[in-house]
C-alpha positions in Angstrom: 63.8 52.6 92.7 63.4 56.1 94.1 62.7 58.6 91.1 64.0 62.3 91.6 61.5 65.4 92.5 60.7 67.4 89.0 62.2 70.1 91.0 65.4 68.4 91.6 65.9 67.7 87.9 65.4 71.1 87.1 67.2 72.7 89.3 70.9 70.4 88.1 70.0 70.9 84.9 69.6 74.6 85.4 72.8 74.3 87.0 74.5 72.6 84.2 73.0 75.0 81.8 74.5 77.9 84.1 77.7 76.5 83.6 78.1 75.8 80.2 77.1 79.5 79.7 79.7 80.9 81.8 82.2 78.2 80.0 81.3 79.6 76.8 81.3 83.2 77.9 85.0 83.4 79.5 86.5 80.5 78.3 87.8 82.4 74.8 89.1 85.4 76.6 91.2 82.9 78.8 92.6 80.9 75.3 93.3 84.1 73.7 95.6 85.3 76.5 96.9 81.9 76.9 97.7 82.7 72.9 99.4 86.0 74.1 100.9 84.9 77.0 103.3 81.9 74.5 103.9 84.9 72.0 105.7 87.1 74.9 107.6 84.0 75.7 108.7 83.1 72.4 109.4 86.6 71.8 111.6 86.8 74.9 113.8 84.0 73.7 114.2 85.1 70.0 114.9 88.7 70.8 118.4 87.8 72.4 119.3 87.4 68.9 117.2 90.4 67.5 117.9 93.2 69.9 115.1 95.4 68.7 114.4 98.4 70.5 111.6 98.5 72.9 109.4 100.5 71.2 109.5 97.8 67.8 108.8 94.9 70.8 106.1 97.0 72.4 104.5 97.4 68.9 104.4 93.7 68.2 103.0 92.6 71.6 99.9 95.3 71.0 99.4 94.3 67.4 99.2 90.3 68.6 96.7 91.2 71.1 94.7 93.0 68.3 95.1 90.0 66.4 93.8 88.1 69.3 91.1 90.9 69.5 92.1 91.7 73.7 92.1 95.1 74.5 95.7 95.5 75.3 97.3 99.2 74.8 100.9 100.3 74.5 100.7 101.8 78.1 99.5 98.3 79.0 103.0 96.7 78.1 105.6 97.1 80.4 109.8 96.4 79.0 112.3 95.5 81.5 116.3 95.0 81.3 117.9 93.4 83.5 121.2 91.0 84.0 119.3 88.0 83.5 117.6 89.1 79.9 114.7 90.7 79.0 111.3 91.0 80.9 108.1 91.4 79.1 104.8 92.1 81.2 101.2 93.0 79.9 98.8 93.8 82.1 95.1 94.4 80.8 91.4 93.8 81.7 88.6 92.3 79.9 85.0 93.7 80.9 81.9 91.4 80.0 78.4 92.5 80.6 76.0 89.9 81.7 72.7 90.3 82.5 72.2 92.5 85.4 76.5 92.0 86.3 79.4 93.2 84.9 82.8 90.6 85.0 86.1 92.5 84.9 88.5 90.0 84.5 92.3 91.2 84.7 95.1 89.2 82.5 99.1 89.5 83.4 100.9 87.7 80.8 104.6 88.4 81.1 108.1 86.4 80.1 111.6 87.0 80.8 114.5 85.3 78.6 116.2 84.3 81.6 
């Protein structure tokens, strides 16, 4: 039976290791705008019924992605009217310092109530 090099070992479980760091590091940012991303599409559908102004709807997109703890600002929501409902977009960027490299990863959640 042919046994692997020490080195061989190593280096996959180096690589594994890499991995599950990375998973760790990203993978909540990418839950919590998954999070945000089925709030602005429930809130499209219910607000049919609502009609709030944009500003209220702008205020509760920014204050669940507080909640969520993503640095989303009310410039970063964007409020569209159109014949087929209403179009909510957010648009918003996530920095992460690693060692030696900085990870700007950019997030565009949006919904209409078509």
């Amino acid at each position: 039976m042919n046994r692997l090099p020490p080195w061989r070992l190593a280096a996959g479980i180096g690589v594994l290791a890499a991995l599950f760091f990375f998973l760790a590091v990203f993978a909540p940012y990418y839950f919590r705008n998954l999070e945000l991303q089925n709030y602005v599409s429930e809130m499209t559908h219910r607000v049919a019924a609502e009609t709030p102004s944009d500003d209220v709807l702008r205020t509760r997109v920014v204050e669940k992605a507080h909640q969520l703890q993503l640095p989303v600002m009310a410039d970063n929501v964007r409020i569209g009217h159109a014949a087929e409902g209403l179009q909510i977009d957010v648009r918003y960027m996530v920095s992460i310092n690693l060692p030696g490299y900085t990870v700007n990863l950019h997030f565009y959640p949006g919904a209409g109530s078509r």
